[in-house]
C-alpha positions as CSV (number, residue, x, y, z in Angstrom):
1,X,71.8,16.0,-2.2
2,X,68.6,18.1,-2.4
3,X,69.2,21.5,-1.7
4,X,66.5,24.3,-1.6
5,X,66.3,27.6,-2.8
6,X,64.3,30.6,-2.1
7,X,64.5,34.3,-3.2
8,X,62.4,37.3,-2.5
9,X,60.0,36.6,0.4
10,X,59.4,40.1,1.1
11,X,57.5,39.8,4.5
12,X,56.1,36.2,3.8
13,X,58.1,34.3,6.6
14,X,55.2,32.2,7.4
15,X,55.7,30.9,4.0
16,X,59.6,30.5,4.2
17,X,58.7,28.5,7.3
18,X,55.8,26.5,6.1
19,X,58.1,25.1,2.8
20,X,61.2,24.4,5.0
21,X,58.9,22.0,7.0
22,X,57.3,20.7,3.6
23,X,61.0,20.1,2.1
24,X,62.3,19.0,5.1
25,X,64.6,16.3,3.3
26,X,66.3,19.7,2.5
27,X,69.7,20.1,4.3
28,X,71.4,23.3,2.4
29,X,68.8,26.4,1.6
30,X,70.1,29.2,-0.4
31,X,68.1,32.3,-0.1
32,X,68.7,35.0,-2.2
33,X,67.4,38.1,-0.6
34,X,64.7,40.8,-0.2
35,X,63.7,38.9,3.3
36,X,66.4,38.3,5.4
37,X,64.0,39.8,8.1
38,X,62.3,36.4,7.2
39,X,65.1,34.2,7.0
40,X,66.0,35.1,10.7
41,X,63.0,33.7,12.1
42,X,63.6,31.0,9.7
43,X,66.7,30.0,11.1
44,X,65.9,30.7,14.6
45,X,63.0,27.8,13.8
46,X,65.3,25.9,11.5
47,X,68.7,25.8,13.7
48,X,70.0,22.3,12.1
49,X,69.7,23.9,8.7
50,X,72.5,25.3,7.0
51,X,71.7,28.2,5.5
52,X,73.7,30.3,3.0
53,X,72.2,33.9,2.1
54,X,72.6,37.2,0.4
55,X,71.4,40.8,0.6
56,X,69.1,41.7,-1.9
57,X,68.4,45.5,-2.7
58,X,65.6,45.8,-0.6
59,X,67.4,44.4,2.5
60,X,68.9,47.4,4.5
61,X,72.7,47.3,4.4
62,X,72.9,49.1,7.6
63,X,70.6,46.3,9.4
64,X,72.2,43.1,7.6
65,X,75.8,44.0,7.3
66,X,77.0,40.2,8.2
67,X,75.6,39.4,4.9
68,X,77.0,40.0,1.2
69,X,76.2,40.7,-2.3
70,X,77.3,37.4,-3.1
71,X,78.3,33.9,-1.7
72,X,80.4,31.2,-2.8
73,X,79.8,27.3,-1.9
74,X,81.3,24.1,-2.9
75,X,78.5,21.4,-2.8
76,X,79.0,17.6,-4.1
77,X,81.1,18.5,-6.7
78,X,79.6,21.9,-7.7
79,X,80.6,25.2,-7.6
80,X,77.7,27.7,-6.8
81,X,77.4,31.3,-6.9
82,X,74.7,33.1,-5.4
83,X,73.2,36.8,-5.6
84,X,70.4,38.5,-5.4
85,X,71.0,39.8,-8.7
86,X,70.6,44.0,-8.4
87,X,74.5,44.2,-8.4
88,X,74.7,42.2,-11.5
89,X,71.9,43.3,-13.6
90,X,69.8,40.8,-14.0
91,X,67.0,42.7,-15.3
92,X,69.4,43.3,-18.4
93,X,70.1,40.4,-19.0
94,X,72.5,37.4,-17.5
95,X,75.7,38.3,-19.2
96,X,77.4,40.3,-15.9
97,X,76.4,37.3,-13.8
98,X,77.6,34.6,-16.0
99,X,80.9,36.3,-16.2
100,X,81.4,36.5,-12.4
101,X,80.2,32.8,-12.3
102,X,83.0,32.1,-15.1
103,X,85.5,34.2,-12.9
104,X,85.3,31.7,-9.9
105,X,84.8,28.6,-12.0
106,X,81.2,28.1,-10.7
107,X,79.1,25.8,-12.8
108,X,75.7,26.7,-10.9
109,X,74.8,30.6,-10.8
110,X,71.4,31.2,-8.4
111,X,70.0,34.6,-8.5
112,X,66.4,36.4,-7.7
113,X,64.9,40.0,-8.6
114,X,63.5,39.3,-11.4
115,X,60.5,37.2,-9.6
116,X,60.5,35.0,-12.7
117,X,61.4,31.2,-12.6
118,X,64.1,30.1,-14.8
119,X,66.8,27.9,-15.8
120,X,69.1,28.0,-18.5
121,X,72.9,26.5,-19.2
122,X,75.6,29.1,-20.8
123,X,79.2,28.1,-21.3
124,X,78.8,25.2,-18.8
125,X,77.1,27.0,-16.5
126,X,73.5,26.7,-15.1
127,X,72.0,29.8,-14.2
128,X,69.1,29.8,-12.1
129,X,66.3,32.2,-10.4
130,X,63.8,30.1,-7.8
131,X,60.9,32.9,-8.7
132,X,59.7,35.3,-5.6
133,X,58.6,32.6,-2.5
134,X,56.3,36.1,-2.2
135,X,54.5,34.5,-5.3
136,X,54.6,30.9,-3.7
137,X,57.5,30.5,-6.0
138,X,61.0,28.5,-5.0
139,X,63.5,25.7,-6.7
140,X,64.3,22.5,-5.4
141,X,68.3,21.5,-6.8
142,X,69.3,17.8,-7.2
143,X,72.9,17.6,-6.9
144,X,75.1,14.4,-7.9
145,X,78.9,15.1,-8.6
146,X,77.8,14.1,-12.5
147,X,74.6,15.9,-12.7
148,X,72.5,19.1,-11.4
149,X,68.6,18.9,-12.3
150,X,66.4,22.0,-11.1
151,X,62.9,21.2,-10.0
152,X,60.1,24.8,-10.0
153,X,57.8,24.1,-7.0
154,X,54.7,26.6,-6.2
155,X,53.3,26.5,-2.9
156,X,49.4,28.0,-2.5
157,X,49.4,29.1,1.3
């Protein structure tokens, strides 16, 4: 199953709309916050989609309160974790969210923030931040119940 991810639109929904029609073969899409005023008129254009989201820290608690710091899925074998990444620390470093992901057994850990692209396996676990779809910047995950192989896409409009 290909499943896409996306963090950090900030304001960019044409752009959030314009790569869910391009990765159409697409079922699942994580976002991972700052833009969930995006992601609405994303899924109000995307309704078969399934759509799994988090607040980030510049997404107004008081506005999104039906969404959390961090959600949990079970997808063809895998356990994902997902966060924006503020209530973790990410900028710090990766060793608050590999913990959590360790706490719930996850073997996949997606987060944002940072705006930078990246992939990297610790302890069994593959951690991974899309970049900022702000930047034309998102991640594209392969998932067999073996295997989990990250693809960096750019899109230029």
């Amino acid at each position: 199953m290909r499943v896409l991810v996306l963090s950090d639109s900030h304001g960019h929904s044409r752009r959030m709309c314009r790569v869910l029609e391009q990765e159409a073969d697409c079922p699942v899409v994580f976002f991972l916050g700052d833009g969930l005023s995006d992601l609405e008129k994303a899924k109000e254009a995307f309704p078969a989609r399934k759509f799994v989201a988090v607040r980030g820290n510049c997404d107004p608690a008081g506005e999104y309160t039906s969404y959390d710091d961090f959600a949990y899925q079970f997808i063809e074998g895998h356990t994902i974790v997902a966060t924006h990444g503020h209530r973790a620390a990410v900028r710090y470093g990766l060793h608050d969210l590999l913990e959590k992901a360790k706490g719930v057994r996850a073997d996949l850990a997606l987060y944002g923030h940072t705006h930078r692209p990246s992939q990297e396996t610790r302890d069994g676990v593959l951690l991974v931040n899309p970049g900022a779809l702000c930047d034309g910047a998102y991640a594209i995950l392969t998932l067999t119940k073996q295997t989990a192989d990250v693809t960096f896409r750019h899109c230029a409009f």
